[in-house]
C-alpha positions in Angstrom: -31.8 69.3 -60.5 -28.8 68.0 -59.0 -27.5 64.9 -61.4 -26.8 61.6 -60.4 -23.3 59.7 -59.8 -22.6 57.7 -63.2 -22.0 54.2 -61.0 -25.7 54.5 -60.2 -26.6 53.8 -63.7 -25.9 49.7 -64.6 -24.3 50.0 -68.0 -23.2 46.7 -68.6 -23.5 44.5 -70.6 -26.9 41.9 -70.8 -24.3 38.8 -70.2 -22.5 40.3 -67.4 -26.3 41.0 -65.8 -27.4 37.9 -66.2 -23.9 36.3 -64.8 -24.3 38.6 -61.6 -27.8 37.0 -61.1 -26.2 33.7 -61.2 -23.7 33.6 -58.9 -26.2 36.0 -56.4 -28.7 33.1 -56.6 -26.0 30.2 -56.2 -24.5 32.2 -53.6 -27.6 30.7 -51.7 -27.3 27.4 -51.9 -24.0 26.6 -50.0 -25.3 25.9 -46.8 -27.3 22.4 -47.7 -24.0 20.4 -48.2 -24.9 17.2 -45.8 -21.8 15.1 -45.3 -23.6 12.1 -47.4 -23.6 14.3 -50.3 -19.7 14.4 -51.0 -18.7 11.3 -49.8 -20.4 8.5 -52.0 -18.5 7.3 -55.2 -20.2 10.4 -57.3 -21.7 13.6 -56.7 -25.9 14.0 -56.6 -26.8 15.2 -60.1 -28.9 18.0 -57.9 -26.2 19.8 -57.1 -24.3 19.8 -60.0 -27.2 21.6 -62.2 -28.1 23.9 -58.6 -24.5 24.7 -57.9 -21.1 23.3 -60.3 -22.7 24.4 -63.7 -23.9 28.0 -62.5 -20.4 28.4 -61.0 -18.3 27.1 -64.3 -20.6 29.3 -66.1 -19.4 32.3 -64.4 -15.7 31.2 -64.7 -16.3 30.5 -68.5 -17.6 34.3 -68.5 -14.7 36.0 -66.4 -12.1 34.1 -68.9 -13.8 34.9 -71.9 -15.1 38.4 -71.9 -13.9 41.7 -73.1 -12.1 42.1 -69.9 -10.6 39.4 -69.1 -7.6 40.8 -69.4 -8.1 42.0 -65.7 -7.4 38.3 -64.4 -3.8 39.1 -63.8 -4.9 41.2 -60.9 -6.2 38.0 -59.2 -2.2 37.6 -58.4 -1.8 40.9 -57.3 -0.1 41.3 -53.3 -3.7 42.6 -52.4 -5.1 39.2 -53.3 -2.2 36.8 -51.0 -4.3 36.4 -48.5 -7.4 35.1 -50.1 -5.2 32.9 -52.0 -3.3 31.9 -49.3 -6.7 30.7 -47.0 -7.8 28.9 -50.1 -4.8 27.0 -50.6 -3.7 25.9 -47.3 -7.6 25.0 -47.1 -8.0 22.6 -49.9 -4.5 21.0 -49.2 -5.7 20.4 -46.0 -8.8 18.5 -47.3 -7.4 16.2 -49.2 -6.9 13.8 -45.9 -10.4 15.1 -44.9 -13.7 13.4 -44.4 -14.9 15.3 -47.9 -12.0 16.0 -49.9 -14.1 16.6 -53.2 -16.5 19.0 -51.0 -13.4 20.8 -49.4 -11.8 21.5 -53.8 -15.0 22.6 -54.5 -15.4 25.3 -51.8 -11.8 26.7 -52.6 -12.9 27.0 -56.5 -16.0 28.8 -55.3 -14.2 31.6 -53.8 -11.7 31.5 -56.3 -14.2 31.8 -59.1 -15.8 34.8 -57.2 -12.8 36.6 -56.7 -12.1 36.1 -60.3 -15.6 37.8 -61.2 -15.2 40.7 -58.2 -11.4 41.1 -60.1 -13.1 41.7 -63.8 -16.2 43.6 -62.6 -14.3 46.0 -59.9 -11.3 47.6 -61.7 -11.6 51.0 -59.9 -14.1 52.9 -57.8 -16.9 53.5 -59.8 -16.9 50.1 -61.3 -16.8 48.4 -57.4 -19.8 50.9 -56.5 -22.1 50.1 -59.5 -21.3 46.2 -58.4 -22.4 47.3 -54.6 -25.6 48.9 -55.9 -26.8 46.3 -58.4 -26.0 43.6 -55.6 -28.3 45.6 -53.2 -30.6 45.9 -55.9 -31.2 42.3 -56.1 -31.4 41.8 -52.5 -34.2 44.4 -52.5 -35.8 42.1 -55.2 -35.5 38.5 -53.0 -36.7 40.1 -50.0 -40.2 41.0 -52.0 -39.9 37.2 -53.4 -39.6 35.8 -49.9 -42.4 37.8 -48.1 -44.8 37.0 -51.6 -43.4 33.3 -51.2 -44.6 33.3 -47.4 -47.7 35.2 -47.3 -48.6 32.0 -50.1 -47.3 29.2 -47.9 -46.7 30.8 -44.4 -45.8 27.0 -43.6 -43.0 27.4 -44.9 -42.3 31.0 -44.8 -43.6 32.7 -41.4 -43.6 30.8 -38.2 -45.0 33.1 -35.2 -41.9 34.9 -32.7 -42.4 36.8 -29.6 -41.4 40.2 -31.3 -39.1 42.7 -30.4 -41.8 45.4 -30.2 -43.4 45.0 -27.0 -47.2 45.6 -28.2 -46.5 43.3 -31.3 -45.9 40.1 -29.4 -47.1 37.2 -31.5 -49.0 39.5 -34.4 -45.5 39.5 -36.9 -44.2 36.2 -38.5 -40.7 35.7 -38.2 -38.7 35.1 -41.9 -35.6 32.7 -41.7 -34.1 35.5 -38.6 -30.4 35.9 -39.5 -30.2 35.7 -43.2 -33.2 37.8 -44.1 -32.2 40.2 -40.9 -28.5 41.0 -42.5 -30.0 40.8 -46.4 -32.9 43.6 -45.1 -29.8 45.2 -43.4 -27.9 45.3 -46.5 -30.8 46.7 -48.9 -31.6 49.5 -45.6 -27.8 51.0 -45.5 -27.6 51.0 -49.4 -31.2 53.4 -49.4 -30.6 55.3 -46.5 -27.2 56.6 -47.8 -27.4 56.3 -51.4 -29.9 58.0 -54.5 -33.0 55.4 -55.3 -36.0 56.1 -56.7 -39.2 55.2 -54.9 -37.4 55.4 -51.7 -39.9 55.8 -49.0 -42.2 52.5 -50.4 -38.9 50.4 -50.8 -38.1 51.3 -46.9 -40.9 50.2 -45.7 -40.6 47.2 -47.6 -36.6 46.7 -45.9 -38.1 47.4 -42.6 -40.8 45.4 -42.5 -38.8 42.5 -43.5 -35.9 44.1 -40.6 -38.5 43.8 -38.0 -40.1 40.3 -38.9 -36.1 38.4 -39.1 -35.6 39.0 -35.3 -32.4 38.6 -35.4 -30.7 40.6 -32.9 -27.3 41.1 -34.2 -29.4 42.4 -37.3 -31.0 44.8 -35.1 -27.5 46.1 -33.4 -25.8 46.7 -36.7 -29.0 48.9 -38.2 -28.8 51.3 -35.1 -24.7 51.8 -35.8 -25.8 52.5 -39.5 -28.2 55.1 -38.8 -26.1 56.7 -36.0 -23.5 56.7 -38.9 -25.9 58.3 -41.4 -26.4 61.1 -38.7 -22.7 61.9 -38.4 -22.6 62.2 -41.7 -25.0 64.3 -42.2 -24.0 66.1 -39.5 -20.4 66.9 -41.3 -22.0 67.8 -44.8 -24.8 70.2 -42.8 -27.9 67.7 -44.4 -30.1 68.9 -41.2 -33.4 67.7 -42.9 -31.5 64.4 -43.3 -30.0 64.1 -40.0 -33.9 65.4 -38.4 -35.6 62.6 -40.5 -33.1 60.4 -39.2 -33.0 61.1 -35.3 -36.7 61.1 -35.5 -36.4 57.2 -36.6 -34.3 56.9 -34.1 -36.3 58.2 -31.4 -40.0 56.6 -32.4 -37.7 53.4 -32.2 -36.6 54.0 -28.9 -40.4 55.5 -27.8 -41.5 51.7 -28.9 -40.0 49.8 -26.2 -40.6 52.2 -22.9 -41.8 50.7 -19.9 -41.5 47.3 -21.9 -37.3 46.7 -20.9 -37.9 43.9 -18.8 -40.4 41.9 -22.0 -37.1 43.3 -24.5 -34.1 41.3 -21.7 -36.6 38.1 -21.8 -36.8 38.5 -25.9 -33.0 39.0 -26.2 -32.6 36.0 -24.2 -35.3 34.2 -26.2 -36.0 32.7 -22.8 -32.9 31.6 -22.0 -31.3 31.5 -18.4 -28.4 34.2 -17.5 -25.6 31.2 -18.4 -27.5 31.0 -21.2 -27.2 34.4 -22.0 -23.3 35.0 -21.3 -22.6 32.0 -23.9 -24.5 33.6 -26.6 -27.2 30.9 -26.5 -25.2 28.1 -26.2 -23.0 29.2 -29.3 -19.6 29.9 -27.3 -20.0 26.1 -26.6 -19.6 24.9 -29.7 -16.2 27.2 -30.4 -14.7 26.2 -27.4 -15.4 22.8 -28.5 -13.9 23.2 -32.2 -11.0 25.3 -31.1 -10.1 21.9 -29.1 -9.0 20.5 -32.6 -7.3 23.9 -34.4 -4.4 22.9 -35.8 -1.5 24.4 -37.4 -3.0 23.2 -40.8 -6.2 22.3 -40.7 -9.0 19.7 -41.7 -9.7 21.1 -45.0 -12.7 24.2 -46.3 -15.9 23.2 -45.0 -14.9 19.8 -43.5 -12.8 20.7 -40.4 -15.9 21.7 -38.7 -17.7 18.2 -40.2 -14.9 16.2 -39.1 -16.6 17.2 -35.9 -19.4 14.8 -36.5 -17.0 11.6 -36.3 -15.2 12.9 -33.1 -18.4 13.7 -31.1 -21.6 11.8 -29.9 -23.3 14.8 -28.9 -26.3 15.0 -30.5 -25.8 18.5 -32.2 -23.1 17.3 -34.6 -25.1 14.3 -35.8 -27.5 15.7 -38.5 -24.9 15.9 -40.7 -24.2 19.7 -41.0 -22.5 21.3 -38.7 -22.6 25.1 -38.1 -20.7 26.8 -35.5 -22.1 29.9 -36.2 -18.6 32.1 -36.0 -16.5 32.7 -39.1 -13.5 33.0 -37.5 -13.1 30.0 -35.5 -14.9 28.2 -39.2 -11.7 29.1 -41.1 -9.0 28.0 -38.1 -10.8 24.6 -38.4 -10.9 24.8 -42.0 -7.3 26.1 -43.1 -5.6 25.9 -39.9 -3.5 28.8 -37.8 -0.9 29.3 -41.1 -3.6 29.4 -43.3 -6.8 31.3 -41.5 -4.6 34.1 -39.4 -3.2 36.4 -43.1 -7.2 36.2 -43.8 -8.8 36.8 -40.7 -6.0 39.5 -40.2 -7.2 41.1 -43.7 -11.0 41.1 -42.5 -9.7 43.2 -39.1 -7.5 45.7 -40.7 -9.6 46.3 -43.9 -12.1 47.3 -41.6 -9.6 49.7 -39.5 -8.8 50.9 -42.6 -11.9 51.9 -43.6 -13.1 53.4 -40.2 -10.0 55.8 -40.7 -10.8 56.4 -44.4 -14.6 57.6 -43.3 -13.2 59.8 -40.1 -10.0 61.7 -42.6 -12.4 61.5 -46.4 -15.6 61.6 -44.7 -19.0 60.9 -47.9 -21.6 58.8 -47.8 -19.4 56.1 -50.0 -17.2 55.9 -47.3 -19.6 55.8 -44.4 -21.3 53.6 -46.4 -18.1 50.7 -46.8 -17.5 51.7 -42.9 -21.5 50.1 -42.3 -21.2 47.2 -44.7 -17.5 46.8 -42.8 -19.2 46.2 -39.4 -21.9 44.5 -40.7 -19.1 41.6 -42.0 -17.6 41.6 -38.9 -20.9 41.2 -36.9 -22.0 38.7 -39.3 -19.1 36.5 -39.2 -19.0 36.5 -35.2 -22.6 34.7 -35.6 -22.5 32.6 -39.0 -19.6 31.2 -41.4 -20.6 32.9 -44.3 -17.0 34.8 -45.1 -15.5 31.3 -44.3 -17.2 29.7 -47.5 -18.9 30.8 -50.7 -21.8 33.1 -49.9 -23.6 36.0 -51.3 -22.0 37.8 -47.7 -18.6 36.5 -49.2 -19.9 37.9 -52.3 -20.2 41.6 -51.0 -17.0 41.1 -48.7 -15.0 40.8 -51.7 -16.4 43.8 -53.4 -15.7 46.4 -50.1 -12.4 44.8 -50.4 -12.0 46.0 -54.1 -13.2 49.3 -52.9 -10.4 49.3 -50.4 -8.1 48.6 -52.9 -9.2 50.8 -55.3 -10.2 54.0 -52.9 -6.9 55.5 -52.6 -6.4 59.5 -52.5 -4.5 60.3 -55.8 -1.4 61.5 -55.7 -0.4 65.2 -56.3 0.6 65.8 -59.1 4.2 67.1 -59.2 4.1 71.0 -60.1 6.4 71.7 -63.7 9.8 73.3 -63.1 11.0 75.6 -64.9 14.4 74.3 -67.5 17.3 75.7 -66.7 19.3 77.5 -69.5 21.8 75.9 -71.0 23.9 78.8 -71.1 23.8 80.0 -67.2 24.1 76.4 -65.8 28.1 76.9 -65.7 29.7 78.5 -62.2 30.2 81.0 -64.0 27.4 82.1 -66.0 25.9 82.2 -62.0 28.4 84.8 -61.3 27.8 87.0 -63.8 24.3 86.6 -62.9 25.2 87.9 -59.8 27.2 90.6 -61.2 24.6 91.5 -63.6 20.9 91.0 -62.7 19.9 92.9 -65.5 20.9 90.0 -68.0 18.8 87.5 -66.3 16.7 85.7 -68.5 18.4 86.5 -71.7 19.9 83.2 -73.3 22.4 83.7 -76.2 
């Protein structure tokens, strides 16, 4: 029986466990911040128990346990850019409309890449950290569909679905976030060791098909298309069979219903509709209107919208322009947001050419989870802010860092002698081979 990878097996300690589980859980919370929350006199004593505490709790652990020591790395050239976003960001804010909102985003993402520098010192380490995080999506995806089949109110709310003979029959769960979570938990079992796989698919998938999210959707048929190469390259034919056939019952699903599948994926939208990605492109070519150089501070350069604007999508008092990139220009400016953005694109260039020259299923797996950041941040701001998809960014960046082909190691020459490293010691070599290798 063929043994398993050692990073598979969560050997750590019970206080880093239980740390992890924190900052996954607050990791969930950053995206109720209304603007009347930061800019009273003090902060609402609910969000300092539901989000400052946890946080300080994990920065109390990363300077405090046995390997702390691994801090310094937080400085190291690989790092700049992070800390570079975060600081133009929160200098920015100060002059913002939240200035105590905008210092508290930067120490979020400093604090996680504090605990992604003491938990991912080398490859294993930043795999094990992969795998447990999957492993606790896996466990709030079977939370949120108990949670909804108890108050579907709340939890399931009926979608026209993207299987033509299923229209109206699934619920749809929160689309986007539970779409890329079950798209997280479905690349980690499909191209890693689990046990209990087929029942935990089903589970991903089910939850996959219910989010409707589209994007979702997209990135799931790259993943498997990349498990088939894969498996193509290592000769896994029962694999890549399994596989194709997934792919084909999917694609048997929707025939003769393409013209219901264009009206879904324009959620019944017109063409213009359409071409703008339902509206969204609006709202970027409406914040890119006030980029600057420098910013409006993390998190409140797209809420300084709300004061500049009377349309009435900016005046709930949240603002989400649903694209990371254009999230960070408002946020940190063009100085500050272009070395980070840039890392996100050629991180995940890198990675494509380390899965085509080192092709395993570790690397086609950070290839996956590298598209699936990119799509995601086109859509939402989550690798603008604090965020469990920040979270996992952070740890295919340590894997970047860390997954480097070692160096050969240089082959031992043989010393010299002492006595035949004279000019002419060589010619009396020369003169007589038989002496060669004798030493006085």
């Amino acid at each position: 029986m063929k043994k398993e990878p050692v990073w598979l097996t969560d050997d750590t300690p019970v206080s880093h466990k239980l740390i992890r589980v924190v900052l996954f859980l607050t990791s969930f919370s950053w995206t109720f911040n209304p603007i009347q929350d930061y800019m009273g006199e003090s902060t609402p004593v609910e969000k300092i128990f539901t989000r400052m505490l946890p946080m300080l709790m994990v920065a109390a652990y990363c300077v405090f346990c046995e390997h702390r020591h691994r801090l310094r790395s937080v400085l190291h050239p690989f790092s700049w850019p992070i800390l570079w976003y975060v600081t133009f960001g929160v200098f920015s804010g100060i002059s913002s409309v939240q200035p105590a909102m905008c210092a508290w985003k930067g120490a979020e993402i400093l604090i996680l890449l504090m605990w992604v520098t003491v938990s991912c010192h080398d490859a294993d380490s930043t795999r094990r950290e992969f795998v447990s995080i999957a492993r606790l999506v896996e466990i709030l995806l079977w939370v949120t569909v108990v949670l909804a089949i108890l108050n579907p109110t709340l939890g399931f709310r009926r979608s026209p679905s993207m299987i033509p003979w299923l229209q109206g029959s699934l619920p749809i769960i929160n689309p986007n976030q539970v779409g890329f979570l079950s798209v997280a938990a479905f690349v980690r079992l499909i191209f890693l060791p689990a046990r209990a796989k087929p029942v935990r698919l089903l589970l991903v998938l089910s939850t996959l098909v219910c989010s409707q999210s589209r994007t979702s959707y997209a990135v799931s048929l790259v993943a498997l298309v990349i498990f088939i190469i894969d498996g193509l390259r290592e000769r896994q034919y029962f694999r890549v069979s399994l596989a194709s056939l997934a792919a084909l019952a999917a694609l048997l699903l929707t025939m003769g219903h393409y013209e219901t599948l264009v009206r879904i994926l324009m959620r019944g939208q017109s063409e213009e509709s359409l071409e703008s990605l339902s509206g969204r492109t609006d709202y970027w070519n409406f914040a890119l209107n006030y980029a600057t150089w420098f910013g409006g501070g993390l998190a409140t350069g797209s809420r300084s919208l709300i004061l500049v604007t009377g349309q009435e999508t900016f005046l709930r008092g949240s603002v989400n322009l649903h694209n990371s990139f254009v999230e960070a220009l408002l946020g940190a400016g063009y100085v500050g947001a272009l070395p980070y953005l840039a890392m996100v694109v050629i991180h995940t260039l890198r990675q494509g050419i380390a899965a085509l020259t080192r092709p395993s299923l570790s690397q086609g797996l950070f290839l996956v989870m590298a598209l699936v950041f990119v799509a995601r941040s086109m859509t939402s701001v989550v690798i603008s802010l604090f965020s469990y998809d920040l979270m996992m960014l952070f740890i295919f960046w340590a894997w970047i860092r860390h997954d480097t082909p070692q160096a050969a190691p240089r082959r031992a020459q043989r010393p010299r002698s002492v006595v035949y490293d004279t000019p002419l010691c060589e010619r009396n070599r020369a003169q007589n081979p038989c002496q060669e290798g004798h030493s006085e």
